[in-house]
PDB file with one MODEL, atoms N, CA, C and O in Angstrom:
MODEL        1
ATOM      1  N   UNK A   1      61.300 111.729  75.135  1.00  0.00           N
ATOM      2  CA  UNK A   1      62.370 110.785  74.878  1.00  0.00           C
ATOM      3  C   UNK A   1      63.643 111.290  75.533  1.00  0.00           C
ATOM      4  O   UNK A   1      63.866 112.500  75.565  1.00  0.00           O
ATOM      5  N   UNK A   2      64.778 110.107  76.237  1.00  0.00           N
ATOM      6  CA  UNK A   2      65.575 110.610  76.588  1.00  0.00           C
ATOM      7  C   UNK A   2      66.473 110.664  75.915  1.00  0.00           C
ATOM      8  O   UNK A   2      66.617 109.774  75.077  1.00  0.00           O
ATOM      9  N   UNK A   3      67.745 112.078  76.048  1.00  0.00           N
ATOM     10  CA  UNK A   3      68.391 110.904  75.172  1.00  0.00           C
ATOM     11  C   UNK A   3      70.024 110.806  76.155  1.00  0.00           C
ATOM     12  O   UNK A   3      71.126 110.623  75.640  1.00  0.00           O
ATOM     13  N   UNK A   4      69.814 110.942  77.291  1.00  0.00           N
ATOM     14  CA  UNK A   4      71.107 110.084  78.405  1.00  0.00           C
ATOM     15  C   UNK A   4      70.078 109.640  78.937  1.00  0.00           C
ATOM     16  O   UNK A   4      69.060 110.220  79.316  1.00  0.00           O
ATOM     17  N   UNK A   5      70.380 108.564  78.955  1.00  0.00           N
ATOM     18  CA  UNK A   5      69.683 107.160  80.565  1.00  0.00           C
ATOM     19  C   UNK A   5      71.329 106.874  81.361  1.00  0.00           C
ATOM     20  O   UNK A   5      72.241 106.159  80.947  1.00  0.00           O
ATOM     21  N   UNK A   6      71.284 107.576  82.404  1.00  0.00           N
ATOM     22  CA  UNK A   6      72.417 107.075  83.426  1.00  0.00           C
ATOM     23  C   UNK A   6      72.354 106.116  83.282  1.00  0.00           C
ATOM     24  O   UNK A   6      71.259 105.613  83.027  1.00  0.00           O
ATOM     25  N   UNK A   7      73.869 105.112  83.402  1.00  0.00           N
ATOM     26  CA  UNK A   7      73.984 103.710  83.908  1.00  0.00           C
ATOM     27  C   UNK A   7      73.833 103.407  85.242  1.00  0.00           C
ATOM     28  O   UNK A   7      74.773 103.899  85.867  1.00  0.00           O
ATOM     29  N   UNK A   8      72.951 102.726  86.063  1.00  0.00           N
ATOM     30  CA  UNK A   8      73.173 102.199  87.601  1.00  0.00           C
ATOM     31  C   UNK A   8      74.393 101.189  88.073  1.00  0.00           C
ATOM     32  O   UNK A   8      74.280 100.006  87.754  1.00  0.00           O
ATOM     33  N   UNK A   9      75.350 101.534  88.688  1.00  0.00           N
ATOM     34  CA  UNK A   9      76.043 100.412  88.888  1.00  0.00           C
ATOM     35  C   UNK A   9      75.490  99.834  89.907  1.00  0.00           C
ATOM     36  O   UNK A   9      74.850 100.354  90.821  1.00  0.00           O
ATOM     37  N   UNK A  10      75.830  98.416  89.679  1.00  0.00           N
ATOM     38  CA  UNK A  10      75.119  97.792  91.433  1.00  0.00           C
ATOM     39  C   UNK A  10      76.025  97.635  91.750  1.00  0.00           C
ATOM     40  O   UNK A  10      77.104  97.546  91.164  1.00  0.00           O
ATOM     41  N   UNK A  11      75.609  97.544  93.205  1.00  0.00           N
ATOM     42  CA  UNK A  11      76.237  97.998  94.221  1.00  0.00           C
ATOM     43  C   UNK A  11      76.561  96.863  95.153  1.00  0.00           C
ATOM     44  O   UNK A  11      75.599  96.321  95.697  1.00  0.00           O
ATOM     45  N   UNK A  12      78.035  96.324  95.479  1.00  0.00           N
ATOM     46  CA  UNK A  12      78.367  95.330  96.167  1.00  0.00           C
ATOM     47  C   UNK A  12      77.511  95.259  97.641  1.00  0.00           C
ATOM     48  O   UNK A  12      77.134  96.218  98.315  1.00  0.00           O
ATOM     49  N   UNK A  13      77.375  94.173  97.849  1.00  0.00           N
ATOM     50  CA  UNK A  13      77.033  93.870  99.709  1.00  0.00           C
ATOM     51  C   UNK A  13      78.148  94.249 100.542  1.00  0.00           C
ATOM     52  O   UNK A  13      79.290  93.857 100.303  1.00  0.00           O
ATOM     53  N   UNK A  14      77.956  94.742 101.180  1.00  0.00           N
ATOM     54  CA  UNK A  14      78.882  95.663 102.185  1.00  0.00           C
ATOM     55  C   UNK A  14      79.065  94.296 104.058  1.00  0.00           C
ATOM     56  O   UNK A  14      78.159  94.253 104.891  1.00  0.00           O
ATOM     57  N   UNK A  15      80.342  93.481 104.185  1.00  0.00           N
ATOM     58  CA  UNK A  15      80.161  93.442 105.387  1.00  0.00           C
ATOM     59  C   UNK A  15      81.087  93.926 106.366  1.00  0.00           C
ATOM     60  O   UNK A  15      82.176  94.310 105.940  1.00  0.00           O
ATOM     61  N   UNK A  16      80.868  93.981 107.570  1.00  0.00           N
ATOM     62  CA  UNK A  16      81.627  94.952 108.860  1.00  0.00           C
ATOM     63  C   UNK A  16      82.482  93.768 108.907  1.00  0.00           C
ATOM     64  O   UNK A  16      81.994  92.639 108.953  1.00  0.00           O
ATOM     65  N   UNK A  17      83.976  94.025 108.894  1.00  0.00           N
ATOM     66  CA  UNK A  17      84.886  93.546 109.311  1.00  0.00           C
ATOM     67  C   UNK A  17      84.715  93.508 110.748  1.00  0.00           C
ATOM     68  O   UNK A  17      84.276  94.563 111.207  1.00  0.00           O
ATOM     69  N   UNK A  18      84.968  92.467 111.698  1.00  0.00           N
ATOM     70  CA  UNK A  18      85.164  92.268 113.045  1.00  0.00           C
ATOM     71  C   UNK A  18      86.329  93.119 113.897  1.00  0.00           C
ATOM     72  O   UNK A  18      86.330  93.756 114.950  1.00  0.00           O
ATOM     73  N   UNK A  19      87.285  92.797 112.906  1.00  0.00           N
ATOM     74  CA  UNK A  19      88.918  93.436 113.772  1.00  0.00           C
ATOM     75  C   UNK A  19      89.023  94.670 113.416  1.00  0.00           C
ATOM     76  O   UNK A  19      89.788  95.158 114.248  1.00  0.00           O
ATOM     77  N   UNK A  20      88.632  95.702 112.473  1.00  0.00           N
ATOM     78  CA  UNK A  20      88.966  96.626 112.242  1.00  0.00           C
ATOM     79  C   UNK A  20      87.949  97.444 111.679  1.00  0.00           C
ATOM     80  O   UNK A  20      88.059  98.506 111.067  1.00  0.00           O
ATOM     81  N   UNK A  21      86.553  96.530 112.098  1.00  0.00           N
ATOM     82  CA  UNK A  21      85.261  97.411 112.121  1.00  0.00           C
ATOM     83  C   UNK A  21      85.581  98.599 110.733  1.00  0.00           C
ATOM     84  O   UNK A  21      85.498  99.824 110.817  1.00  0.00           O
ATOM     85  N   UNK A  22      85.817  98.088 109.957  1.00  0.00           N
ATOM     86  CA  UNK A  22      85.511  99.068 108.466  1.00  0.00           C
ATOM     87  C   UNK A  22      84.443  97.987 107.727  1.00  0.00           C
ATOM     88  O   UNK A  22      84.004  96.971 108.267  1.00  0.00           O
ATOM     89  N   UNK A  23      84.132  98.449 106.365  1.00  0.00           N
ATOM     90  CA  UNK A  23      83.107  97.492 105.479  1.00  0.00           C
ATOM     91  C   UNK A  23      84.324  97.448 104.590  1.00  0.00           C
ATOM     92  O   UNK A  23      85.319  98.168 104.506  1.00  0.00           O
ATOM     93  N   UNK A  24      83.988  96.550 104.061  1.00  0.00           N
ATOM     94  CA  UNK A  24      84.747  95.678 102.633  1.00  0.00           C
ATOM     95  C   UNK A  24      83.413  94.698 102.044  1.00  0.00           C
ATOM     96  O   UNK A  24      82.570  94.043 102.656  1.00  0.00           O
ATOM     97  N   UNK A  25      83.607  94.888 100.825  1.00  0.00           N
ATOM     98  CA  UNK A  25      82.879  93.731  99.422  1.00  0.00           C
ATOM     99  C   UNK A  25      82.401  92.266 100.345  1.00  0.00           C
ATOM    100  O   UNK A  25      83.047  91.830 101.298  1.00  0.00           O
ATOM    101  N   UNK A  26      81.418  91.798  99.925  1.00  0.00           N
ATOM    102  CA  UNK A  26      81.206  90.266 100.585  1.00  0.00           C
ATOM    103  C   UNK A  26      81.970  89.480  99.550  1.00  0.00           C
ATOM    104  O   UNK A  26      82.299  88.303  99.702  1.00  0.00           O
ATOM    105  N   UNK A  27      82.246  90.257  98.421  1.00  0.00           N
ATOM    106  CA  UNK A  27      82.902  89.155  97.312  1.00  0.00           C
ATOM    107  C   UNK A  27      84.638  88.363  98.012  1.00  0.00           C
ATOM    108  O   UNK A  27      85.143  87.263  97.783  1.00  0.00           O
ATOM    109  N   UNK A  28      85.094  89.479  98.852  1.00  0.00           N
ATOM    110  CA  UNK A  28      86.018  88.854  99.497  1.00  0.00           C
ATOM    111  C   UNK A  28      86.097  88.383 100.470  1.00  0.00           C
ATOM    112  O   UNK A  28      85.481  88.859 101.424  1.00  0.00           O
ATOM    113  N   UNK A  29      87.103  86.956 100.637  1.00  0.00           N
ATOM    114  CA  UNK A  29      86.787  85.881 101.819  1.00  0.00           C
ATOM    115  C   UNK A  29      87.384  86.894 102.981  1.00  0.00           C
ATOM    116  O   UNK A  29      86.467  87.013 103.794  1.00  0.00           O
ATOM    117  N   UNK A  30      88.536  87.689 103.424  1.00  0.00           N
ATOM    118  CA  UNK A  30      89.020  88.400 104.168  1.00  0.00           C
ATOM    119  C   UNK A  30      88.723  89.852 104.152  1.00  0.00           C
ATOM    120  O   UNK A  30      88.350  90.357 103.094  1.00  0.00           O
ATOM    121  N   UNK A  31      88.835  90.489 105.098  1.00  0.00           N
ATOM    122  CA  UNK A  31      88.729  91.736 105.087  1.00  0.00           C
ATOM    123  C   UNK A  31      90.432  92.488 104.197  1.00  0.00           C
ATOM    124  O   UNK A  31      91.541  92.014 104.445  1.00  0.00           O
ATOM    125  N   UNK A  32      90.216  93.641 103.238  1.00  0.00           N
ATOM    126  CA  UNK A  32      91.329  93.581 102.723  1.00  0.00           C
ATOM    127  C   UNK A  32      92.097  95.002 102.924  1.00  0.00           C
ATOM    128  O   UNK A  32      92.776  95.524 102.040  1.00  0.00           O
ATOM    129  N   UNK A  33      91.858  95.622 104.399  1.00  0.00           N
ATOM    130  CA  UNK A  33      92.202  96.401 105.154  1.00  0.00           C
ATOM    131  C   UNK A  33      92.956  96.117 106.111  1.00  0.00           C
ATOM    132  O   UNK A  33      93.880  96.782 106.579  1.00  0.00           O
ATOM    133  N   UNK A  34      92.598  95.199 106.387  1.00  0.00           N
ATOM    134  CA  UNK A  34      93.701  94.398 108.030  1.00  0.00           C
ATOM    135  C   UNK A  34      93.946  93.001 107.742  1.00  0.00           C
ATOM    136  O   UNK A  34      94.285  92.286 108.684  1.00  0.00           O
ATOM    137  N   UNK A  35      93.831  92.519 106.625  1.00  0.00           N
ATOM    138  CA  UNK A  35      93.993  90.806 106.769  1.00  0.00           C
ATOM    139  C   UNK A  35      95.705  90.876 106.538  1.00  0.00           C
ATOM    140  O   UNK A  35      96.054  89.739 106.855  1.00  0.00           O
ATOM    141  N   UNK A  36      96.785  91.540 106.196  1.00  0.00           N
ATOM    142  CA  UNK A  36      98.256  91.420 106.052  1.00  0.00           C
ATOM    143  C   UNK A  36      98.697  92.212 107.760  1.00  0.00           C
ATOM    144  O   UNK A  36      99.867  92.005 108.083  1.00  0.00           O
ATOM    145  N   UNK A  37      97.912  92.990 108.710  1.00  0.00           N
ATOM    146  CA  UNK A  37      98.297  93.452 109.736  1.00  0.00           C
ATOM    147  C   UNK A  37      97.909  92.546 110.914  1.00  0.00           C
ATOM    148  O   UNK A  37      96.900  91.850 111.021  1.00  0.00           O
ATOM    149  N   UNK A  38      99.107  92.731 111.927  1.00  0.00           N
ATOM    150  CA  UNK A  38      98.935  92.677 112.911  1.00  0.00           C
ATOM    151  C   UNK A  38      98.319  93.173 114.289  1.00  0.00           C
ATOM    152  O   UNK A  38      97.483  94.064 114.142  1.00  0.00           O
ATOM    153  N   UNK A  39      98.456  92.952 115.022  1.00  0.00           N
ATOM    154  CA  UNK A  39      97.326  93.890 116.385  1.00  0.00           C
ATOM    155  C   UNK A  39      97.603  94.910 116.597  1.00  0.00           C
ATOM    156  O   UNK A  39      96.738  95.444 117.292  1.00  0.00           O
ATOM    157  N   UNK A  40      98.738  95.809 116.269  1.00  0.00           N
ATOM    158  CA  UNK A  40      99.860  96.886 116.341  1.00  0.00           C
ATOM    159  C   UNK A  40      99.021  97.574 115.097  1.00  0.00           C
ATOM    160  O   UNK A  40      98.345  98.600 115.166  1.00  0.00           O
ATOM    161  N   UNK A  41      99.185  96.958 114.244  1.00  0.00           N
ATOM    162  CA  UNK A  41      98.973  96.997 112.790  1.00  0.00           C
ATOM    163  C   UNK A  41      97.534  97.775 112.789  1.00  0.00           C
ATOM    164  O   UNK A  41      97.348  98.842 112.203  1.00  0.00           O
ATOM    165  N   UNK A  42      96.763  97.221 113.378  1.00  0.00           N
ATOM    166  CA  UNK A  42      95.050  97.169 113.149  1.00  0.00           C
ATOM    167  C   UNK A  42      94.527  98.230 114.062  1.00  0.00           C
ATOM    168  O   UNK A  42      93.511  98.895 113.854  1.00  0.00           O
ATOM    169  N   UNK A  43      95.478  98.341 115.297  1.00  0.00           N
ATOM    170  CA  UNK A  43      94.832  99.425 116.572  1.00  0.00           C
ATOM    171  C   UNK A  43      95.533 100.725 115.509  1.00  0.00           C
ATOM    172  O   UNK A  43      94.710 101.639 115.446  1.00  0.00           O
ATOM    173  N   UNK A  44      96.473 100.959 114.893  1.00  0.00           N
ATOM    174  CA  UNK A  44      97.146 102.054 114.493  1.00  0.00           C
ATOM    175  C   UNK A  44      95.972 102.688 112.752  1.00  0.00           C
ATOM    176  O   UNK A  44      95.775 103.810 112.286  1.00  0.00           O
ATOM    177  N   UNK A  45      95.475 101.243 112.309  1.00  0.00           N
ATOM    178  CA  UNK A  45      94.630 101.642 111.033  1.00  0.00           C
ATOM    179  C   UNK A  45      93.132 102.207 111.725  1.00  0.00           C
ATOM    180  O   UNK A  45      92.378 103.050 111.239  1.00  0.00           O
ATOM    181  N   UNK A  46      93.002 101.592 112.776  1.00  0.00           N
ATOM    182  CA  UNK A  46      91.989 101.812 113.253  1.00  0.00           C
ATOM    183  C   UNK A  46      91.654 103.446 113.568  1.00  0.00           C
ATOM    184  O   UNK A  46      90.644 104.115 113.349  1.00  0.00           O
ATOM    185  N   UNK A  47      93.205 103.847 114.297  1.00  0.00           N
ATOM    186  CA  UNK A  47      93.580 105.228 114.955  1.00  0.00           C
ATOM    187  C   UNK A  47      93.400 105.961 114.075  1.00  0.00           C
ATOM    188  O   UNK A  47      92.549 106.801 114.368  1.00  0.00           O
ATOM    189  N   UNK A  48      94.014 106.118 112.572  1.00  0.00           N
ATOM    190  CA  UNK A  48      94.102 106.662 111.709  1.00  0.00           C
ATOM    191  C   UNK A  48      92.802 106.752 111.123  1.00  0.00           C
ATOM    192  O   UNK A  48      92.428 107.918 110.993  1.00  0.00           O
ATOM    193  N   UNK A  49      91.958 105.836 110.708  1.00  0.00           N
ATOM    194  CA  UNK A  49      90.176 105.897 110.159  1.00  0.00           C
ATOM    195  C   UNK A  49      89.767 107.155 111.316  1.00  0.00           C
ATOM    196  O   UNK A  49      89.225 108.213 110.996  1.00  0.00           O
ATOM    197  N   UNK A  50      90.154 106.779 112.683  1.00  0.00           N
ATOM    198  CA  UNK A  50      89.222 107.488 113.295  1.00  0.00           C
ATOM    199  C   UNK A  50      89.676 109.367 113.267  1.00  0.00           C
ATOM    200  O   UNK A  50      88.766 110.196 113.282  1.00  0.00           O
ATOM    201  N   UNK A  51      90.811 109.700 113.235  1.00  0.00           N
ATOM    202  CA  UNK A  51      91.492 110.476 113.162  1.00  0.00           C
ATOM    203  C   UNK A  51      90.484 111.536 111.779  1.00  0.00           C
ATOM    204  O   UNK A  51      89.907 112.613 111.930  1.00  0.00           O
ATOM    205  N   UNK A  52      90.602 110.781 110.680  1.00  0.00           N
ATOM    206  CA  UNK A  52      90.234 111.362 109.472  1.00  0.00           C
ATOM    207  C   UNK A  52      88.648 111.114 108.961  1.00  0.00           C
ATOM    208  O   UNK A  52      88.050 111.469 107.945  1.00  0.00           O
ATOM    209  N   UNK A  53      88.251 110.343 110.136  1.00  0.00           N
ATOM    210  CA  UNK A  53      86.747 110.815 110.603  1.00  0.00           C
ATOM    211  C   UNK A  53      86.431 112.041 110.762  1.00  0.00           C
ATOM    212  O   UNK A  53      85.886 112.823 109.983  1.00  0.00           O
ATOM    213  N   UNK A  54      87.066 112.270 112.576  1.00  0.00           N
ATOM    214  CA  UNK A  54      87.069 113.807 113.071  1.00  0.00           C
ATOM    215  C   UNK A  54      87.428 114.825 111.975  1.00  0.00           C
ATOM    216  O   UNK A  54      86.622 115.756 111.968  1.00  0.00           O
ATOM    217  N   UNK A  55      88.296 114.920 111.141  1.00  0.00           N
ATOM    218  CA  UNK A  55      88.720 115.837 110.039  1.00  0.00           C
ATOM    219  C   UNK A  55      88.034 115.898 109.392  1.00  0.00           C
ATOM    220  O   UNK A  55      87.799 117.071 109.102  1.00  0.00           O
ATOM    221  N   UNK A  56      87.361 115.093 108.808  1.00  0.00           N
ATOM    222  CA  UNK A  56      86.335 115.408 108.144  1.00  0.00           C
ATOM    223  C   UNK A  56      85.064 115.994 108.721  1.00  0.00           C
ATOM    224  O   UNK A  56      84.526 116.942 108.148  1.00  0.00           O
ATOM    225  N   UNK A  57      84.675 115.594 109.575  1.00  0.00           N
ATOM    226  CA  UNK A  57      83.386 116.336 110.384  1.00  0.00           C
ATOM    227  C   UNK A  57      83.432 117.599 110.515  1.00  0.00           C
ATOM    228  O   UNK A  57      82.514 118.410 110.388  1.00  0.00           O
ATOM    229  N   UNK A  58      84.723 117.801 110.823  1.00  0.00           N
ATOM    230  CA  UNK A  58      85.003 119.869 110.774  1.00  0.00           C
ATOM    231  C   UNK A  58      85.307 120.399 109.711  1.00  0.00           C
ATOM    232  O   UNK A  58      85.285 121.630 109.750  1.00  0.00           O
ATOM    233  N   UNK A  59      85.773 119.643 108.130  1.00  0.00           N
ATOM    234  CA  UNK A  59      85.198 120.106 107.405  1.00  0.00           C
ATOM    235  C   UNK A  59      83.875 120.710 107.093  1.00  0.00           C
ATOM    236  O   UNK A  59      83.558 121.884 106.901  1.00  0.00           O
ATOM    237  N   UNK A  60      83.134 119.531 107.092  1.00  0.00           N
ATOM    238  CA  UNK A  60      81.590 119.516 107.306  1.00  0.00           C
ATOM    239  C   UNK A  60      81.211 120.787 107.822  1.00  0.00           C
ATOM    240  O   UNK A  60      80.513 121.540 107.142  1.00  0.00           O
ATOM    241  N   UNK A  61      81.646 121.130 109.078  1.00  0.00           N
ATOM    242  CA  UNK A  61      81.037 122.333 110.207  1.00  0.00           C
ATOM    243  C   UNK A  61      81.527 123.697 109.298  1.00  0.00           C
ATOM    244  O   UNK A  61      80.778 124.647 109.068  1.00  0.00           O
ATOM    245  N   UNK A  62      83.019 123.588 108.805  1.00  0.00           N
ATOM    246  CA  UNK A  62      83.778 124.504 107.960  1.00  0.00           C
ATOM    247  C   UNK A  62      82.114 125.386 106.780  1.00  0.00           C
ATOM    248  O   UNK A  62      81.555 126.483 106.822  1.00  0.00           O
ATOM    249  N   UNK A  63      81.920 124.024 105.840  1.00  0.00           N
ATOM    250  CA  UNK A  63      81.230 124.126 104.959  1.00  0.00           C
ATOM    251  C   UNK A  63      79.762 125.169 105.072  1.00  0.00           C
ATOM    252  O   UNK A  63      79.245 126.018 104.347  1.00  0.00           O
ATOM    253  N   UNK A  64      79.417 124.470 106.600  1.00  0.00           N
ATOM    254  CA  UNK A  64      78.120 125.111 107.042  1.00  0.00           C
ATOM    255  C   UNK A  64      78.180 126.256 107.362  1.00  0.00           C
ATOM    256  O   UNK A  64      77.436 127.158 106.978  1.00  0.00           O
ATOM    257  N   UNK A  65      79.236 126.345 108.230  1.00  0.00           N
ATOM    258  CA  UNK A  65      79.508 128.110 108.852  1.00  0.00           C
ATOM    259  C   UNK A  65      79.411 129.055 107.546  1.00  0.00           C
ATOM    260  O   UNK A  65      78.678 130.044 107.583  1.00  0.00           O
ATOM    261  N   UNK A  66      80.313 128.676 106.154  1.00  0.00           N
ATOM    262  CA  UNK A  66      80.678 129.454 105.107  1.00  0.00           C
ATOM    263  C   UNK A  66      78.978 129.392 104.391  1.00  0.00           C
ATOM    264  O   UNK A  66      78.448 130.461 104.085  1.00  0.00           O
ATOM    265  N   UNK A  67      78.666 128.840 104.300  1.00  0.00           N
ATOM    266  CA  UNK A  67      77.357 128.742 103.603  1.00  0.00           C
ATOM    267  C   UNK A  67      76.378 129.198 104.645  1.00  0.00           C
ATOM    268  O   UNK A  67      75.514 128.353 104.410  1.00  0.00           O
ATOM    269  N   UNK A  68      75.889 129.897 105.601  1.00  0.00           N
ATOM    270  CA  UNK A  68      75.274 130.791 106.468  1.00  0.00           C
ATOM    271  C   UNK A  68      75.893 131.664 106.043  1.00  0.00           C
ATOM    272  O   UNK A  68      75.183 132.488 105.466  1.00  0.00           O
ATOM    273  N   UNK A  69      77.769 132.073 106.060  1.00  0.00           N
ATOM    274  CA  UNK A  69      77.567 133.346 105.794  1.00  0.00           C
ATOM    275  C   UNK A  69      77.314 133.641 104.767  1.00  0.00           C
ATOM    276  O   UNK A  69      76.676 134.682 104.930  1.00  0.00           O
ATOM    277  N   UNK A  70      77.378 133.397 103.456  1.00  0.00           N
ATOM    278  CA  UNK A  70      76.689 133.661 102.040  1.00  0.00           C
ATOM    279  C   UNK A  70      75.994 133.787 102.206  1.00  0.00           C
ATOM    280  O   UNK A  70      75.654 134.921 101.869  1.00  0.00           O
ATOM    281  N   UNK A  71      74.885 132.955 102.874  1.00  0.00           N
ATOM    282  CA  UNK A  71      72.931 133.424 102.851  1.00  0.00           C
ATOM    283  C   UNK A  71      73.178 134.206 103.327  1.00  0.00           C
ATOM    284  O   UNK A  71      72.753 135.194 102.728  1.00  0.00           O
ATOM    285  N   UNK A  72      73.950 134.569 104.618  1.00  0.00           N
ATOM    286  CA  UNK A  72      73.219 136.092 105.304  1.00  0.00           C
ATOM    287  C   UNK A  72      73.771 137.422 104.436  1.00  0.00           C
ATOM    288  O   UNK A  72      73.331 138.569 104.515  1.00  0.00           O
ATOM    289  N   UNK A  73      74.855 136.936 103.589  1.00  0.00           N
ATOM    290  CA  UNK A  73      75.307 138.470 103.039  1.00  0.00           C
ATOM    291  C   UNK A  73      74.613 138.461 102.164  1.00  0.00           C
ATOM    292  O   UNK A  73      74.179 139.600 101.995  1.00  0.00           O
ATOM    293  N   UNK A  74      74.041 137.435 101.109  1.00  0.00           N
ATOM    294  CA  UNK A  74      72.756 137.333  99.943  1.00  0.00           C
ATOM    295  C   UNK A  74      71.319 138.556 100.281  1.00  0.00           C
ATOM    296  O   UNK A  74      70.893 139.511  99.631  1.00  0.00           O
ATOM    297  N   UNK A  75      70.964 138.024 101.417  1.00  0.00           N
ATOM    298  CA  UNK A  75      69.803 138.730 102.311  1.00  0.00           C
ATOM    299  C   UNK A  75      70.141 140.141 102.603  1.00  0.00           C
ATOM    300  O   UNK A  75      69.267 140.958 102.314  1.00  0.00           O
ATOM    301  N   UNK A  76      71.194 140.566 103.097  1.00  0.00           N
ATOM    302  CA  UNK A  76      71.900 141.771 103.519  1.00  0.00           C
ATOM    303  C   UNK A  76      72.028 142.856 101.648  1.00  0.00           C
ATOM    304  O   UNK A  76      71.851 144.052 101.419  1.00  0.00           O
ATOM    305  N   UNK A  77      72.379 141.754 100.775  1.00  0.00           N
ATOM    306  CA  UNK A  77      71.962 142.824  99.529  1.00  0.00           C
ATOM    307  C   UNK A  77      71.141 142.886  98.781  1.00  0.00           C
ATOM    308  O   UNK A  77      71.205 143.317  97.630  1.00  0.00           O
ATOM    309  N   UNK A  78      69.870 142.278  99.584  1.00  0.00           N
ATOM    310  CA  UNK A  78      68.833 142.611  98.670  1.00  0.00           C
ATOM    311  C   UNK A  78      68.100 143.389  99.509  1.00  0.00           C
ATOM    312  O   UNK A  78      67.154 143.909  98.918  1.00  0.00           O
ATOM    313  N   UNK A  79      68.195 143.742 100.970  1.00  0.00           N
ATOM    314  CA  UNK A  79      67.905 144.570 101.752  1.00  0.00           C
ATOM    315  C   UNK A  79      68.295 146.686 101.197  1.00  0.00           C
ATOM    316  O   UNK A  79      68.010 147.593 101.979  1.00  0.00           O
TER     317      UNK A  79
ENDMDL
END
């Protein structure tokens, strides 16, 4: 017997905005990332998503490097 059963939330339909290529809810008629911006507006949100993409990815690499070196010093003291 259990006695937590997680709740599942469901999970909205996801569609690709055209102008600013992010996902947003299908529940909304507009995308609600770029529908108040302009073309200025949208190349600069766009710049910025992509920006804190890359930042994050070298986190990522950050994470991996540090976690090799733990395994290898783990291995090194049981040697």
């Amino acid at each position: 017997m259990m006695l937590f059963t997680p709740m599942r939330q469901k999970q909205e339909k996801l569609k690709k905005c055209n102008r600013c290529l992010l996902n947003y809810e299908e529940k909304h008629d507009k995308c609600p990332h770029c529908r108040d911006l302009d073309e200025k507006g949208v190349i600069k949100l766009i710049e910025m998503h992509r920006d804190e993409q890359k930042s994050n990815s070298s986190l990522g690499k950050y994470f991996v490097l540090i976690s090799i070196s733990i395994i290898f010093l783990l291995i090194l003291s049981l040697i």
